[in-house]
C-alpha positions in Angstrom: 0.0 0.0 0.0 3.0 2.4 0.9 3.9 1.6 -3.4 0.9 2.5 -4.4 0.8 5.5 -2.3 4.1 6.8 -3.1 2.9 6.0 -7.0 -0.1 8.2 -6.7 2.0 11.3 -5.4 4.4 10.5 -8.0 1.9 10.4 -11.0 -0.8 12.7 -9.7 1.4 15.0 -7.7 -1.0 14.9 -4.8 -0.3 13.7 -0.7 -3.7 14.9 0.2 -6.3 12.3 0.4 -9.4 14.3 0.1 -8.5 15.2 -3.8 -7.6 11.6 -4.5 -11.1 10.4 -3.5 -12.7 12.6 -5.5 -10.5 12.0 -8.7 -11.7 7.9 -7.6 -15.3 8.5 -7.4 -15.0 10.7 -10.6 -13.6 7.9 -12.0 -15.0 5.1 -11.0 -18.4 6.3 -11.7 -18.0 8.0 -14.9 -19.3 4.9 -17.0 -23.1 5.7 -15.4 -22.7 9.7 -14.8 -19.7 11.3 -16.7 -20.3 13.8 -14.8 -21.2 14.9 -10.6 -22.2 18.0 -9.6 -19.9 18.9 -6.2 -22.9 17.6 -4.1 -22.9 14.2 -5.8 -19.2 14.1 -5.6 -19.0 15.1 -2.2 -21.6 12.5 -1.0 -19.6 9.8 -3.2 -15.8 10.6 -2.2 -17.2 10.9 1.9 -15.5 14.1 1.8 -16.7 17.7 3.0 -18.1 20.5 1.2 -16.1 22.6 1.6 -13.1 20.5 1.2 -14.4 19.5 -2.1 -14.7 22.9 -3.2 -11.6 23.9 -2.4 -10.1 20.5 -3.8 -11.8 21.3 -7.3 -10.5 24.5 -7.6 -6.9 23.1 -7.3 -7.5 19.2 -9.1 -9.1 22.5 -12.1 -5.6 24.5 -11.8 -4.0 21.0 -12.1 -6.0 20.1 -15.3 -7.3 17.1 -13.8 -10.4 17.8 -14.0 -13.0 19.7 -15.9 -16.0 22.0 -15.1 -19.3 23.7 -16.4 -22.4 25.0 -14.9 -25.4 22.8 -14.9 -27.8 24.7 -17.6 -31.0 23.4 -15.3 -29.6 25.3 -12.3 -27.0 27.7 -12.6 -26.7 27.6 -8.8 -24.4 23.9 -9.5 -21.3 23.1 -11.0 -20.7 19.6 -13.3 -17.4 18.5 -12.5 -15.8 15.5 -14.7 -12.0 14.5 -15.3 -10.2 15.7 -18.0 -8.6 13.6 -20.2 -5.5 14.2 -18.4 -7.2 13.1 -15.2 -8.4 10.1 -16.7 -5.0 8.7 -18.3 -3.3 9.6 -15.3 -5.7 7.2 -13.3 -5.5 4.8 -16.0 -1.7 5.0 -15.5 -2.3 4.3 -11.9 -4.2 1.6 -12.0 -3.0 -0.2 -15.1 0.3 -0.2 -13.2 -1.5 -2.0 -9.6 -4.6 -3.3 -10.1 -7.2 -3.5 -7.2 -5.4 -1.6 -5.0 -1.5 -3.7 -5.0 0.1 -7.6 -4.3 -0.8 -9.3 -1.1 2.7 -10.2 0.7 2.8 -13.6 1.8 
């Protein structure tokens, strides 16, 4: 797990793990919603509101992720990854699948 984690700063460039849960559940459900607004993200990566909101701003200025206003209710935010975002995760877990090797 220490790998893995020191494969994530290295590829991502992030220690935090409030940002990294939120680039997962962008991820991981982008097949059924390709994109959350920050309430749906924030329920999904267990992390505070305004955490999140402070995480997008900076996962934004890192290009990891993308954002536009909802045109139903200008009041929201849709938040998805970029395609930056997205091959850096692939990266990440092409290289250690489900999360690394068990040690016998």
């Amino acid at each position: 797990m220490l790998a893995f984690r020191q494969r994530r700063i290295e590829q991502l460039g992030l220690q935090a793990e409030p940002p990294f849960a939120l680039l997962v559940a962008l991820y991981v459900n982008e097949h059924w919603e390709p994109y959350l607004t920050s309430t749906r993200l924030t329920q999904l990566a267990w992390v505070g509101m305004s955490s999140t909101l402070r995480w997008i701003d900076k996962l934004l200025a890192e290009g990891l992720i993308e954002h536009s206003d909802d045109p139903e209710d200008l009041r929201k935010i849709k938040v998805s990854l970029s395609a930056l975002g997205r091959a850096k995760l692939d990266a990440l877990f092409q290289d250690h699948p489900e999360g690394g090797e068990s040690e016998p």
